[in-house]
N, C-alpha and C positions, 0 to 999 in steps of 0.2 A: 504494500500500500504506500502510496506518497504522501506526506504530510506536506501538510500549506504551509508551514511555519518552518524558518531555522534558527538559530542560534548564535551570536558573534559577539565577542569581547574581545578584551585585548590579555593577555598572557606575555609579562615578560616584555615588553615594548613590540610585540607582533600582534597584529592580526589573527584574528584566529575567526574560522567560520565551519560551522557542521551543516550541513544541509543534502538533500536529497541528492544519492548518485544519477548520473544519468547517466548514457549510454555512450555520449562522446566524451564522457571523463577518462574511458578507458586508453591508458597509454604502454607503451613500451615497459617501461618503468615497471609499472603495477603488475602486468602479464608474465614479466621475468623472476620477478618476485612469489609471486602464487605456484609459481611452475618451482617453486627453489621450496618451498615450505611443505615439510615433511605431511603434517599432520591433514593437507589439502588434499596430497597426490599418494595417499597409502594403497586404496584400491581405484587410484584412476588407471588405466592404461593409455589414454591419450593426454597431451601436455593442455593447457588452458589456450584458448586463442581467443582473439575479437569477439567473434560470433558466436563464440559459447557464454563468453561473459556479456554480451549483448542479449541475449536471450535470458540468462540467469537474471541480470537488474529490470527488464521486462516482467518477468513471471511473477519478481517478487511485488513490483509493482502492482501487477494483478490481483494480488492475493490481500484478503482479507485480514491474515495474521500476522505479516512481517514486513518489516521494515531497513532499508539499506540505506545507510549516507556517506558521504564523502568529507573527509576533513582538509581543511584547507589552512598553511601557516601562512600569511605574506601572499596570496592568491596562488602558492603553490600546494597543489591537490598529493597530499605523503601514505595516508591511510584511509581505511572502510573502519566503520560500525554500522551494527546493527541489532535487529532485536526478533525472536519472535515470540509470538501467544502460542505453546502447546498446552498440550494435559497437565505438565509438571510446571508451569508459569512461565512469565517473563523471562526469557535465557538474553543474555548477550554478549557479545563477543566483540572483536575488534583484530586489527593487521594494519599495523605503521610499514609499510611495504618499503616506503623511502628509507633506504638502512643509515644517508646520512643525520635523520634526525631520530633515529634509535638510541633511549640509553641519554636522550632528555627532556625525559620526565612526561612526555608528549601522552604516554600510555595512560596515565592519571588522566590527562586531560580531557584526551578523547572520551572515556569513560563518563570523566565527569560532566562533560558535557549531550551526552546523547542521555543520562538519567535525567541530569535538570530540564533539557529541553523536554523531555517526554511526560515527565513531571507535571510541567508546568502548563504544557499544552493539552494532554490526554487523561492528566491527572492522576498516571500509574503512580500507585507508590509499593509497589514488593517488584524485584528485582532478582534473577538468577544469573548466576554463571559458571557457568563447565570450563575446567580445565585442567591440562595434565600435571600431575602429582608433580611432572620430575619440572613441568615449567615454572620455576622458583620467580623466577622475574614478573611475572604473568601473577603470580599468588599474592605477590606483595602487594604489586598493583593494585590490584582489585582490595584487598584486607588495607592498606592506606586511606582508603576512603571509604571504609565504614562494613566493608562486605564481610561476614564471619562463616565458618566453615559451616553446612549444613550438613552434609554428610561426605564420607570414602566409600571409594566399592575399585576396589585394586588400585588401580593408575588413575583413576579419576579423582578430580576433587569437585564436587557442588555446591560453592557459595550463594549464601543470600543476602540481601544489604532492604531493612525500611528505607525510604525514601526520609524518616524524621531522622534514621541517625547516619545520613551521609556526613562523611567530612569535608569543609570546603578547601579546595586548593589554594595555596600560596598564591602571591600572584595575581591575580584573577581580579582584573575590574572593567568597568563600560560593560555589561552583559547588555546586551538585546535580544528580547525575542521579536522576529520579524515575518512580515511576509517573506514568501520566496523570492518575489520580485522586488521586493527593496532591497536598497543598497545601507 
């Protein structure tokens, strides 16, 4: 599904904007990146191209339950979040794909910003996320800003995070939530 709303503050003296992917965001960059990460391509046997990832932010468009956006530092497009509605809740995830803005601090951000905006516009407030045991970095992340283990089951970990007790990032001021098409 699209949301009509995005999100933009400044972080750090940058720019910062989360807003719906679309289909000509897809670059070089981001496709190189997907095709290189493990946990995407374990049972694919073909590599990621255009028109699969064109079809994929399509479908999810389509769809009732889920949600994709693009993060933007300085109007340079680094990482995806997203979100979907199953059986087990709210799940979301994220991929800073740009490896030269890996490592700061960006992963917080992103995060923090696709809960606030969802928050504030759709009025979620419980929040999930999956991810692998051995992803240490990925764990912090997410437990930095309020998310606490819900349960294990082997290599997995299932955090939850209330929407009351997010933590708010360093940093972080001018938020706006906006139309799509405002600037």
């Amino acid at each position: 599904m699209e949301l009509k709303k995005k999100i933009s503050f400044i972080f750090l003296n940058k720019k910062i904007e989360l807003k719906n992917l679309k289909k000509n965001s897809i670059n070089n960059n981001y496709l190189k990146s997907i095709n290189n990460e493990k946990y995407l391509t374990v049972n694919k046997v073909n590599k990621f191209d255009c028109l699969s990832q064109e079809k994929y932010i399509k479908d999810i468009h389509k769809s009732k339950k889920k949600y994709i956006f693009g993060f933007w530092v300085n109007n340079k497009f680094i990482g995806t979040t997203g979100l979907q509605n199953n059986n087990e809740g709210r799940s979301i995830g994220m991929l800073i794909f740009d490896k030269k803005s890996r490592g700061k601090g960006l992963g917080k951000i992103i995060i923090w910003s696709l809960v606030h905006l969802l928050s504030k516009t759709l009025k979620y407030r419980v929040f999930y996320a999956g991810v692998n045991r051995k992803n240490i970095k990925s764990l912090k992340v997410f437990k930095s800003l309020g998310f606490e283990i819900f349960y294990v089951k082997k290599d997995f970990v299932k955090l939850k995070l209330n929407f009351s007790k997010i933590k708010f990032p360093k940093y972080i001021n001018n938020i706006k939530i906006l139309n799509n098409n405002e600037k």
